[in-house]
N, CA, C and O atoms as a Tinker XYZ file with bonds, in Angstrom:
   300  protein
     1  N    -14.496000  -25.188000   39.238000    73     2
     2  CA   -15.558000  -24.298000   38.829000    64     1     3
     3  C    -15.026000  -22.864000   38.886000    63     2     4     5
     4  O    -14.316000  -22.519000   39.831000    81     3
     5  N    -15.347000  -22.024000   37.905000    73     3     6
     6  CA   -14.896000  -20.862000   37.752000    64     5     7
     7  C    -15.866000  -19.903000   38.255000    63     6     8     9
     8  O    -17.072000  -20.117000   38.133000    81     7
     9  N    -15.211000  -18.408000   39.054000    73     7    10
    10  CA   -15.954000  -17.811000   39.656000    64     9    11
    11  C    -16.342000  -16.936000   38.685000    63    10    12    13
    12  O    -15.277000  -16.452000   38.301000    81    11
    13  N    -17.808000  -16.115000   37.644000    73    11    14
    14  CA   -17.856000  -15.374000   36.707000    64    13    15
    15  C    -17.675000  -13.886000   37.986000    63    14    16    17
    16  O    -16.698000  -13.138000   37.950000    81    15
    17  N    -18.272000  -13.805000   38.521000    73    15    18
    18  CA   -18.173000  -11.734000   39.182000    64    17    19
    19  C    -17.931000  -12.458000   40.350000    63    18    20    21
    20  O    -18.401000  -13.570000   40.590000    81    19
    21  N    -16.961000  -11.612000   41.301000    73    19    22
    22  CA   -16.742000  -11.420000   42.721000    64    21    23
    23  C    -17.678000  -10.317000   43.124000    63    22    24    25
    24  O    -18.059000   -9.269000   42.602000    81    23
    25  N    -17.871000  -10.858000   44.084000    73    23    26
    26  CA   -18.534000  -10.020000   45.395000    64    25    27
    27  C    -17.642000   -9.202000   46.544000    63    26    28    29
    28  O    -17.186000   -9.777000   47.533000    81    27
    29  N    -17.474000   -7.923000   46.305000    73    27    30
    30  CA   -16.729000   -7.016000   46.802000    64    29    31
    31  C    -17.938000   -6.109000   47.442000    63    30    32    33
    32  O    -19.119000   -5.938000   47.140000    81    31
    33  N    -16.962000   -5.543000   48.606000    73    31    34
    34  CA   -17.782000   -4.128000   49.520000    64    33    35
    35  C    -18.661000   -4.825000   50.408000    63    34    36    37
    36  O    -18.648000   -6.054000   50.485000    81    35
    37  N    -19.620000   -3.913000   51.253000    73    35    38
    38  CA   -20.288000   -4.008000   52.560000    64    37    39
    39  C    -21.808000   -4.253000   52.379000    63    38    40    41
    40  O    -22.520000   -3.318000   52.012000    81    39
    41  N    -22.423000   -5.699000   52.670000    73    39    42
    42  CA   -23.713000   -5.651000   52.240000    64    41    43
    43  C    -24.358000   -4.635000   52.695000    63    42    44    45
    44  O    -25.532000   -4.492000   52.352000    81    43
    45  N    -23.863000   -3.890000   53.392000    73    43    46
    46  CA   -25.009000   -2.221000   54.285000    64    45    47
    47  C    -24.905000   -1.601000   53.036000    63    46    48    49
    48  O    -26.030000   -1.138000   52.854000    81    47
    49  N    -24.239000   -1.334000   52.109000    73    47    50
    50  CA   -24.298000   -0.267000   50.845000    64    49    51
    51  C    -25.994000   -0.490000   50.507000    63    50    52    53
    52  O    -26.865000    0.373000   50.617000    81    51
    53  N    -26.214000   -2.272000   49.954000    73    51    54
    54  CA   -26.976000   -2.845000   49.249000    64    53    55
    55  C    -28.170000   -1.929000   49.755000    63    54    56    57
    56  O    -28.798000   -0.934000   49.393000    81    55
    57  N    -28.099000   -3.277000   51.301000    73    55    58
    58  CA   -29.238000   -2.492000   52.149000    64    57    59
    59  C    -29.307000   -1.154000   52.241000    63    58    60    61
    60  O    -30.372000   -0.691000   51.832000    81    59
    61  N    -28.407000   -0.266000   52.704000    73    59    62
    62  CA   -28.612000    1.606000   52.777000    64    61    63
    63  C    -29.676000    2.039000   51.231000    63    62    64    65
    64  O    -30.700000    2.721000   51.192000    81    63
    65  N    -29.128000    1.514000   50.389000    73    63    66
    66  CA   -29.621000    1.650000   48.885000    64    65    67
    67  C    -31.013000    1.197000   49.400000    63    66    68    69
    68  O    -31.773000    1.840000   50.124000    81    67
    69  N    -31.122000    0.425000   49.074000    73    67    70
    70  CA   -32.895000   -0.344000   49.690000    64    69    71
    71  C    -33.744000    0.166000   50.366000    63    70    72    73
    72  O    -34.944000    0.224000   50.095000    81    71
    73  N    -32.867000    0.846000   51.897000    73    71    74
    74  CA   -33.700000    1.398000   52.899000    64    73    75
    75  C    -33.904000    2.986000   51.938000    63    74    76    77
    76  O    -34.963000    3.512000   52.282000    81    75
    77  N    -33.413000    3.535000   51.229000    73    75    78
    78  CA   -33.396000    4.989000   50.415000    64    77    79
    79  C    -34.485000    5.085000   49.348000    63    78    80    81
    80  O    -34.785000    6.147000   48.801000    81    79
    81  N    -34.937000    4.153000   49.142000    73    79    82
    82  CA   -36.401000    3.997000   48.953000    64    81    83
    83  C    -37.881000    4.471000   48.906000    63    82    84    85
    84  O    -38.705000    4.831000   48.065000    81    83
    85  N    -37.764000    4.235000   50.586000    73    83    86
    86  CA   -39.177000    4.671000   51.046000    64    85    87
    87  C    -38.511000    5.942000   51.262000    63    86    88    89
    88  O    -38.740000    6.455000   50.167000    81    87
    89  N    -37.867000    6.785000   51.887000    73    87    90
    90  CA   -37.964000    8.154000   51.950000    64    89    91
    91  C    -38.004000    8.767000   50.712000    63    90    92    93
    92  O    -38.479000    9.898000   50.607000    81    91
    93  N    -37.462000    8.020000   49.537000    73    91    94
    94  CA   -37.636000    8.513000   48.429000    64    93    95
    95  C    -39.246000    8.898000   47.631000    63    94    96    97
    96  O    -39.783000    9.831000   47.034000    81    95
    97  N    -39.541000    7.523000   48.078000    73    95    98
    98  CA   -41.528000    8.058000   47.766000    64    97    99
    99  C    -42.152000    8.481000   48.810000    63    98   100   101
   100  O    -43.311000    8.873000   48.674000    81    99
   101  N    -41.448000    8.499000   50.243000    73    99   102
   102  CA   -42.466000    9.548000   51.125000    64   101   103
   103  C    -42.048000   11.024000   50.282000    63   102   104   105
   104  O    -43.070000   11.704000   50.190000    81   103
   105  N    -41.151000   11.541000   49.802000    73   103   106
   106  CA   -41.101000   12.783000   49.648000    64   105   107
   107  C    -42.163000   12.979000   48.279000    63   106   108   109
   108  O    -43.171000   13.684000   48.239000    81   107
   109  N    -41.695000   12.276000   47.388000    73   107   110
   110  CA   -42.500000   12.378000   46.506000    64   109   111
   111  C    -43.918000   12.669000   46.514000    63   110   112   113
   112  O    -44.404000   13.552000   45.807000    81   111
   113  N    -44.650000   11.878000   47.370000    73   111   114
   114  CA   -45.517000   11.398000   47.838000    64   113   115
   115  C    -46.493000   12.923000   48.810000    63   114   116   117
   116  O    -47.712000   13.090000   48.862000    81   115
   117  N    -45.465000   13.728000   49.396000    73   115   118
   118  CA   -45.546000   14.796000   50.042000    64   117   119
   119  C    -45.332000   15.673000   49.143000    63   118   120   121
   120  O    -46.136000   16.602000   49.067000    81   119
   121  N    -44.536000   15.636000   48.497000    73   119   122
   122  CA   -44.913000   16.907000   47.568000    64   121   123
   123  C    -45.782000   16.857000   46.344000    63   122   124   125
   124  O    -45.957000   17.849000   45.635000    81   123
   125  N    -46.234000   15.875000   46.147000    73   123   126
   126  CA   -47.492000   15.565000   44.897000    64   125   127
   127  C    -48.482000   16.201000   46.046000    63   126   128   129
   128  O    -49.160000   17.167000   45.693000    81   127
   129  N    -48.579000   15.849000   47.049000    73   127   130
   130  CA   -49.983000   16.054000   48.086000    64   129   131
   131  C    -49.760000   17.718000   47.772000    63   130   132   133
   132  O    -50.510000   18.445000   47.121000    81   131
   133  N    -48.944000   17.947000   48.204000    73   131   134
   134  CA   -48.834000   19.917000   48.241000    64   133   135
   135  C    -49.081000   20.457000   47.401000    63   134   136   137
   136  O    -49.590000   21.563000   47.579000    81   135
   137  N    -48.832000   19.920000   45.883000    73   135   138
   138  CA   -48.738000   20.496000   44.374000    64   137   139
   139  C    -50.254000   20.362000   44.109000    63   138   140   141
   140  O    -50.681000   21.113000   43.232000    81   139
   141  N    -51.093000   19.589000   44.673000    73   139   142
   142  CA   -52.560000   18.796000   44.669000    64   141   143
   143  C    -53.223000   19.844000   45.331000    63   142   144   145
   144  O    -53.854000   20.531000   44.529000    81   143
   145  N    -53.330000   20.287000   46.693000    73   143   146
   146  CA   -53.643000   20.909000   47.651000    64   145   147
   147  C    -53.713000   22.398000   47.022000    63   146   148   149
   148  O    -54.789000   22.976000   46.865000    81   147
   149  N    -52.129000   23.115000   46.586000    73   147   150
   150  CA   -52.275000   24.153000   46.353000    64   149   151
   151  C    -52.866000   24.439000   44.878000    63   150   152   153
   152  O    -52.914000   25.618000   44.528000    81   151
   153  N    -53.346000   23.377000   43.937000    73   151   154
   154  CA   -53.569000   23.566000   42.795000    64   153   155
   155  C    -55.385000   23.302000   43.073000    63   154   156   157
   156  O    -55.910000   23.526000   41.982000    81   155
   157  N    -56.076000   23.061000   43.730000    73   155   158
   158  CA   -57.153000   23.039000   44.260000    64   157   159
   159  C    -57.392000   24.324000   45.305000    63   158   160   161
   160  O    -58.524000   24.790000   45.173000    81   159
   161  N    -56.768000   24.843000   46.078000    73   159   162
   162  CA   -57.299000   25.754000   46.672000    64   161   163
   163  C    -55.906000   26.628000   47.231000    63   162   164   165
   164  O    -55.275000   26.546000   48.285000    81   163
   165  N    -55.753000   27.439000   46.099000    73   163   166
   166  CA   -54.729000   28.202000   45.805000    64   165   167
   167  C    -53.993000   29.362000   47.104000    63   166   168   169
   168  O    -52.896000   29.722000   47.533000    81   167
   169  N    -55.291000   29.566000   47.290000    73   167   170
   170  CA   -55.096000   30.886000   48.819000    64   169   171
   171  C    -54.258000   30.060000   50.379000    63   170   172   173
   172  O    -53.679000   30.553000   51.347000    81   171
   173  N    -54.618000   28.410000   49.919000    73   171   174
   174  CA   -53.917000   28.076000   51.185000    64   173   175
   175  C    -52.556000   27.245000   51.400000    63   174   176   177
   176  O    -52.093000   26.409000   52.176000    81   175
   177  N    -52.132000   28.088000   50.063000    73   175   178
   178  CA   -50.666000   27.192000   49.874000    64   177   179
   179  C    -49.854000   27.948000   50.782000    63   178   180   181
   180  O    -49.053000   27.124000   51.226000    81   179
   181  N    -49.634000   29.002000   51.273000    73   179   182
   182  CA   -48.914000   29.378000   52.412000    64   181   183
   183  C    -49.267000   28.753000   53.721000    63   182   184   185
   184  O    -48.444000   28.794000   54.635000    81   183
   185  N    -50.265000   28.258000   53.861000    73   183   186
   186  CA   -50.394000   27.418000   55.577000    64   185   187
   187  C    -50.156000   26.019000   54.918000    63   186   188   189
   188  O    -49.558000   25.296000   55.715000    81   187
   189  N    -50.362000   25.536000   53.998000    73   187   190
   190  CA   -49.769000   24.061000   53.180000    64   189   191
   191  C    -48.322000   24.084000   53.818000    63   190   192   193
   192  O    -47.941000   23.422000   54.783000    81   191
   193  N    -47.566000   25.039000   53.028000    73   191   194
   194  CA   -46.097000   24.798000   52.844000    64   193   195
   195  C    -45.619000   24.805000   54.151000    63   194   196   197
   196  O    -44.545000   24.205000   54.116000    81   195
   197  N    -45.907000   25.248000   55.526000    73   195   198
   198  CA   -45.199000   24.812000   56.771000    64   197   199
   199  C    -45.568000   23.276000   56.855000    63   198   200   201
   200  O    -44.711000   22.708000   57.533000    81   199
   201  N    -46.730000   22.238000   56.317000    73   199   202
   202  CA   -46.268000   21.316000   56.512000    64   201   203
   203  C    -45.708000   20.676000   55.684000    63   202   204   205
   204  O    -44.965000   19.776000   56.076000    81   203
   205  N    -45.844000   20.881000   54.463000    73   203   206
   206  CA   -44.946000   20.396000   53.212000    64   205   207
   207  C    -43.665000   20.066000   53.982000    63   206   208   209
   208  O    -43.221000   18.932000   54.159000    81   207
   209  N    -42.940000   21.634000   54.572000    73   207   210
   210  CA   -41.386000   21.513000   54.947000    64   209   211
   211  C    -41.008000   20.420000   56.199000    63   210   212   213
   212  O    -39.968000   19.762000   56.229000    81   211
   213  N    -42.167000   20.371000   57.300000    73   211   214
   214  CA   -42.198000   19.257000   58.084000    64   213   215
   215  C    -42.559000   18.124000   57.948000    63   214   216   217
   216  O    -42.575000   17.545000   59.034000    81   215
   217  N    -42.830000   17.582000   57.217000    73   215   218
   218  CA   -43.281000   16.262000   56.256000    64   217   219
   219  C    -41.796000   16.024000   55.533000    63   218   220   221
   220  O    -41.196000   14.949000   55.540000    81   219
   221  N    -41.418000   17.033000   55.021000    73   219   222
   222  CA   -39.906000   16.598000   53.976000    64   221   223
   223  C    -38.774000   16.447000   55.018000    63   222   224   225
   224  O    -37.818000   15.692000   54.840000    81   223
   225  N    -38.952000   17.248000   56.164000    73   223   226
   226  CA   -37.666000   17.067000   57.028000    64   225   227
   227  C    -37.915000   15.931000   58.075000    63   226   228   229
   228  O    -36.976000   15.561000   58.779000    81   227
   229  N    -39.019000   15.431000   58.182000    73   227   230
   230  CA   -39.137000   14.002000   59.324000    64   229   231
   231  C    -39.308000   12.809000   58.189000    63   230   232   233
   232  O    -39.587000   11.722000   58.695000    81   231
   233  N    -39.184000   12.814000   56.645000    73   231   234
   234  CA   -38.848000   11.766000   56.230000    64   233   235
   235  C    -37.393000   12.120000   55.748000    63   234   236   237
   236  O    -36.747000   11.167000   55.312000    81   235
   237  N    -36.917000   13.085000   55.761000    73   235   238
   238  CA   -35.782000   12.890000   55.042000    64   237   239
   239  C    -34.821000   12.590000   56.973000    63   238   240   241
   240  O    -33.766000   11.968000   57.098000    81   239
   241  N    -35.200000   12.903000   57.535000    73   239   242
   242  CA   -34.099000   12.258000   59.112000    64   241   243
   243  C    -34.213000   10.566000   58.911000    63   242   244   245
   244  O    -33.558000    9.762000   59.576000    81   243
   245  N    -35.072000   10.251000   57.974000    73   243   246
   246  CA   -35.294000    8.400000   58.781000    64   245   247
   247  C    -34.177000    7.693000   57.401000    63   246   248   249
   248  O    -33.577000    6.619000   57.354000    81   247
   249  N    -34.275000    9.087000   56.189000    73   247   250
   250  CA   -32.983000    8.229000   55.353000    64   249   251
   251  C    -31.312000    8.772000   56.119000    63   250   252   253
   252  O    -30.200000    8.289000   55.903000    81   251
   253  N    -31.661000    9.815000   56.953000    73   251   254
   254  CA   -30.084000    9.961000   57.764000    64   253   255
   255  C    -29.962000    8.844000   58.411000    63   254   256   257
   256  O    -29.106000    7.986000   58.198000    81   255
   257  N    -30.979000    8.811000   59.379000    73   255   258
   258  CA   -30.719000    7.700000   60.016000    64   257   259
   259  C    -30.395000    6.308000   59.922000    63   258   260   261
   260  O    -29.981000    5.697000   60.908000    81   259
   261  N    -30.595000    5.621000   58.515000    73   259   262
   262  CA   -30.827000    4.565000   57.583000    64   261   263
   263  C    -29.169000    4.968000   57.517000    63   262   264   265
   264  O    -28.468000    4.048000   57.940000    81   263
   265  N    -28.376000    6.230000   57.042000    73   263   266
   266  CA   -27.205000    6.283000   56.377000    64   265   267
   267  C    -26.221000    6.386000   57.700000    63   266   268   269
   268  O    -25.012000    6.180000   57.595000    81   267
   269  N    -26.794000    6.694000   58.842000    73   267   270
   270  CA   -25.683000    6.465000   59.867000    64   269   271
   271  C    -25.560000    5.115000   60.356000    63   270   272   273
   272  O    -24.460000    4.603000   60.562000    81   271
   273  N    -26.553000    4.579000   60.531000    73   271   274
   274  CA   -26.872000    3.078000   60.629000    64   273   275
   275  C    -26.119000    2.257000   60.059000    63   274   276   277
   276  O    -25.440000    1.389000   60.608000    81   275
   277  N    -26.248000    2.618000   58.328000    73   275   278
   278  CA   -25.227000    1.842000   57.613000    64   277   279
   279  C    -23.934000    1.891000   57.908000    63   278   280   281
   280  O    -23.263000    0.860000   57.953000    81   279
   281  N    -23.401000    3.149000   58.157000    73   279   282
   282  CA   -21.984000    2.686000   58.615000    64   281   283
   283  C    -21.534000    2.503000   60.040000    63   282   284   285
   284  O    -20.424000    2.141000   60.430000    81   283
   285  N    -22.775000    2.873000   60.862000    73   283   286
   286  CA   -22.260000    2.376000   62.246000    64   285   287
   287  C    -22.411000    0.437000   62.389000    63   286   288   289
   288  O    -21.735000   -0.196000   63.200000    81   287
   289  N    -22.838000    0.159000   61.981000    73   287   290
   290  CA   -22.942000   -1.347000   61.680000    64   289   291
   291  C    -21.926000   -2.021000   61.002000    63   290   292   293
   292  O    -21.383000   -3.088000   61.291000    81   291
   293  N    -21.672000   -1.000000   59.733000    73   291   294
   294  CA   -20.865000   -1.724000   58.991000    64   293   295
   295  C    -19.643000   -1.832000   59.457000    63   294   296   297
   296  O    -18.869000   -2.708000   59.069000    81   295
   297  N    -19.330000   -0.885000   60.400000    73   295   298
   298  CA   -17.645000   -0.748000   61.313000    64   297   299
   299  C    -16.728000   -0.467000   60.835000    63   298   300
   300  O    -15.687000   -0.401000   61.489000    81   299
């Protein structure tokens, strides 16, 4: 039986890819809310945007963490 594609590299890529995901639509997800917020009540997009920026930086640590993961596992 003939092999058609080999399977090369570290299934953590697959998974890292996979886990990159959800931080991908939490951000999204956070900044539609902000673009929503400040387009409804315009005067309070300056107290919005301190959490906009803390919302984007505690989902974007869980895809670091997802990417150190991947290669501390992968070895």
């Amino acid at each position: 039986m003939t092999a058609l594609a080999a399977i090369e590299g570290s299934v953590n890529t697959i998974g890292y890819g996979l886990a990159a995901i959800g931080p991908g639509i939490g951000v999204a997800l956070i900044f539609a809310a902000y673009i929503q917020a400040s387009a409804r009540q315009p005067e309070s997009a300056g107290y919005n945007r301190t959490w906009l920026v803390l919302g984007f930086a505690l989902v974007e640590a869980l895809a670091l963490f997802g990417l150190v993961l991947a290669f501390a596992v992968g070895g």
